[in-house]
C-alpha positions in Angstrom: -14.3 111.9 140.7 -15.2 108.3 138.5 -17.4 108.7 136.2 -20.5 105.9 135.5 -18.1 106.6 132.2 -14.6 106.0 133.9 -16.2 103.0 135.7 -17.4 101.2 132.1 -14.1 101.5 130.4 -11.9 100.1 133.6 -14.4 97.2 133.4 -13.5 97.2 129.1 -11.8 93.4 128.3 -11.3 92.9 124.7 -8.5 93.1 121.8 -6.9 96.0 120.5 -9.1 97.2 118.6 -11.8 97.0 122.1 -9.1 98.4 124.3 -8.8 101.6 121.5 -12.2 101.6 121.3 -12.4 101.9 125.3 -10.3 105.0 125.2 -12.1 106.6 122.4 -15.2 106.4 124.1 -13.7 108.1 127.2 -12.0 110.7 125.6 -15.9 111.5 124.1 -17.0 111.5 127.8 -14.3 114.2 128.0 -16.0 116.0 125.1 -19.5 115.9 126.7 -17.9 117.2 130.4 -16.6 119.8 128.2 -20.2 121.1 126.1 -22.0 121.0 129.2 -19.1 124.0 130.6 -19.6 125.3 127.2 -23.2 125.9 127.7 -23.2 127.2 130.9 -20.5 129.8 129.8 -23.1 130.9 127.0 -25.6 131.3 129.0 -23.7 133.6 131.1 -22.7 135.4 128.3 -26.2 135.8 127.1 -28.0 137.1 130.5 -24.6 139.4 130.9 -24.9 140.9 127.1 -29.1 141.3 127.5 -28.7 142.9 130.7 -25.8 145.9 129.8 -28.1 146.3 126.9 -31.7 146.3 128.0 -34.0 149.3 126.9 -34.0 152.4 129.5 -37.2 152.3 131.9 -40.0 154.5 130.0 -39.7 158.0 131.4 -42.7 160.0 129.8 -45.4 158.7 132.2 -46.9 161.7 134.9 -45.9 159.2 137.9 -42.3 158.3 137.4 -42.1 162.2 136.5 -43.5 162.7 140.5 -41.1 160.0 141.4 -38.1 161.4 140.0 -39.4 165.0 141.3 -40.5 163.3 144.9 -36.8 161.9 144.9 -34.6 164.5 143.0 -31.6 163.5 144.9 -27.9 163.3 143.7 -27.9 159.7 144.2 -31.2 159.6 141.9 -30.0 161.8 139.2 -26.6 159.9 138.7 -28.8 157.1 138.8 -31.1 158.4 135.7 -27.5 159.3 134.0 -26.5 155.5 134.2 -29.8 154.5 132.0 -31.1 153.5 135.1 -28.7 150.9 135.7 -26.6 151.0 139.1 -23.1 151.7 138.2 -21.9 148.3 140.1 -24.8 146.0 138.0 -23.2 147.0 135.1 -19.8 146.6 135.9 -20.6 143.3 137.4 -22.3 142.1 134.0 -19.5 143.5 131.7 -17.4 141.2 133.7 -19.5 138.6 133.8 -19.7 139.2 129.8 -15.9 139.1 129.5 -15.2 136.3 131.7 -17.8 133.9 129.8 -16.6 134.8 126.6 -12.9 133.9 127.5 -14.3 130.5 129.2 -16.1 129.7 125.7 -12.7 130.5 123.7 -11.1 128.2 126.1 -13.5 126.0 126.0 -13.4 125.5 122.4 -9.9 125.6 122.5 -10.0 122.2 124.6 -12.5 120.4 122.2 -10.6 120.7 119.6 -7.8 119.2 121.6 -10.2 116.1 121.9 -11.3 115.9 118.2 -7.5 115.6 117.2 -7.2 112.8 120.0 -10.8 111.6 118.6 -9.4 111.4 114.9 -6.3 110.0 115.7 -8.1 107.1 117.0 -10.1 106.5 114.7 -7.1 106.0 111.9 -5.9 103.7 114.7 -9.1 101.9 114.9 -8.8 101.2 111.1 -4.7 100.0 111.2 -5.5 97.6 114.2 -8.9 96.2 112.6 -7.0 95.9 109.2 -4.2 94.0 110.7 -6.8 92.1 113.0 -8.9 90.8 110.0 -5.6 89.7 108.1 -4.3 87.7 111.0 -8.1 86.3 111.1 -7.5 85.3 107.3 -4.0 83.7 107.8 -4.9 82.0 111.0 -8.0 80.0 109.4 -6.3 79.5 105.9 -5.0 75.8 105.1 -2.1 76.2 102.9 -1.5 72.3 101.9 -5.9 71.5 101.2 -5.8 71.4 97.6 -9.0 71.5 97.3 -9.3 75.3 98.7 -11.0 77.7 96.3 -11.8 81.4 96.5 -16.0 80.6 97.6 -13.8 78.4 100.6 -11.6 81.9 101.8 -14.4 84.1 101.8 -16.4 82.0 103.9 -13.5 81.9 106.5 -13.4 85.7 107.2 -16.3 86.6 109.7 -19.4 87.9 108.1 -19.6 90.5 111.2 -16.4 90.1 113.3 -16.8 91.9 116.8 -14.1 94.1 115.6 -15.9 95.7 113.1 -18.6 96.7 115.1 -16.3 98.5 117.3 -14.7 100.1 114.2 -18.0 100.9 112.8 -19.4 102.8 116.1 -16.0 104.7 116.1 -16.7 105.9 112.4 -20.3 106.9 113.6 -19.6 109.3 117.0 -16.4 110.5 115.5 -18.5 112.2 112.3 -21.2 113.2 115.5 -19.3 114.5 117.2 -16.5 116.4 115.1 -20.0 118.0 113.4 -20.9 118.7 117.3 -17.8 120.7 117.7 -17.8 122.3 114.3 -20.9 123.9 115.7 -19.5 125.2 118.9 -16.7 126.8 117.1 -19.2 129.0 114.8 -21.6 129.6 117.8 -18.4 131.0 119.8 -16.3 133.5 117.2 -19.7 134.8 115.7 -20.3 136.0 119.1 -19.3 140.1 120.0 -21.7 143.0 121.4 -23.7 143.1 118.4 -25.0 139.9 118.5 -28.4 140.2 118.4 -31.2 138.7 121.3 -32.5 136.5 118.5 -29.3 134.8 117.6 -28.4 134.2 121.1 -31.2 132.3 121.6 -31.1 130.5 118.5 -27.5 129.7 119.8 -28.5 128.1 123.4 -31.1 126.2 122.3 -28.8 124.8 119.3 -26.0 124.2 121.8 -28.3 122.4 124.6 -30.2 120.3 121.8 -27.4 119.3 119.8 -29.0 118.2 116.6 -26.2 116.3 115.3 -25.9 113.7 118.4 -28.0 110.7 118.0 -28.7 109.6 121.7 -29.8 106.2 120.5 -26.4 105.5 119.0 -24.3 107.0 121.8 -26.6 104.6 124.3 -25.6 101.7 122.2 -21.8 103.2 122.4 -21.7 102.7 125.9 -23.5 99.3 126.1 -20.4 98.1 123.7 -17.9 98.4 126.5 -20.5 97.6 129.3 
């Protein structure tokens, strides 16, 4: 399916340091599609680890004492054995545990794919706007004025070519995001049985929030290639 992303970039005219630009910006679309399957699979893993772990139903009281003697069946007593816990819910949740924790490996596994893509970029963003600035120089310089002095070349370079801006928002997700990432990979290999209620909470709402993305400056990403 085309993204609102997809469609911007198609519509991306520009030089070659626009066009890289372009396919920077839609390999960080590919990041985002992939930290909004990374929170879902932590969630998962969260209600999956609370459930197999929550505390036994209190037992002391006179009434669930009549209950359990009202309803002292086999079915009730293997039931009490379980920690009160059907034998299928927890299998189902230990599962469910398992299969979100191998989704977040993956997942992470991915984004790092798309940081090295990310980073490679951004050293070809630097070559191209390098070489783009130089031909800029060359092309405006008059060789046979004799009259040229060093105040005359500086004023021919652009104070603020379009190419640098592009180079400059490159410089700015890539250090967002790659700290973005960073974060995901500490969130997922600190996580195992132990991990306490606490931590797993701190660790949804750090990996729905995501501190170190600046909205503002990923809007005025995307208007660049609008």
């Amino acid at each position: 399916m085309e993204t609102k992303e997809t469609k911007l970039i198609s519509k991306t005219k520009g030089g070659k340091v626009a066009q890289m630009f372009s396919q920077f910006m839609e390999r960080v679309a590919k990041f985002e599609e992939i930290n909004d399957a990374g929170n879902r699979y932590l969630v998962s893993f969260r209600q999956g680890l609370e459930f197999i772990r929550r505390p036994p139903i209190e037992n002391t009281s006179e009434l669930f004492k009549k209950v359990v003697k009202t309803n002292n069946t086999h079915r009730m007593q293997s039931y009490i054995e379980a920690g009160y816990v059907h034998t299928s819910n927890r299998c189902e949740n230990l599962n469910k545990l398992n299969t979100s924790h191998i989704q977040l490996l993956g997942n992470v596994s991915k984004a790092k794919n798309i940081i090295v893509e990310l980073e490679n970029l951004v050293e070809d963003v630097k070559l191209a706007l390098e070489a783009a600035i130089e031909t800029e120089y060359i092309s405006n310089l008059d060789p046979i004025s004799p009259t040229s002095n060093e105040d005359d070349i500086v004023s021919i370079v652009p104070e603020k070519p379009k190419d640098v801006d592009y180079a400059t928002m490159v410089a700015v997700v890539y250090s967002m995001v790659k700290q973005d990432y960073v974060m995901q990979e500490k969130i997922v290999t600190s996580l195992n049985l132990n991990t306490s209620s606490g931590e797993l909470e701190s660790y949804c709402l750090m990996w729905s929030l995501r501190p170190f993305i600046n909205d503002e400056i990923m809007h005025q990403a995307w208007k660049l290639i609008s």
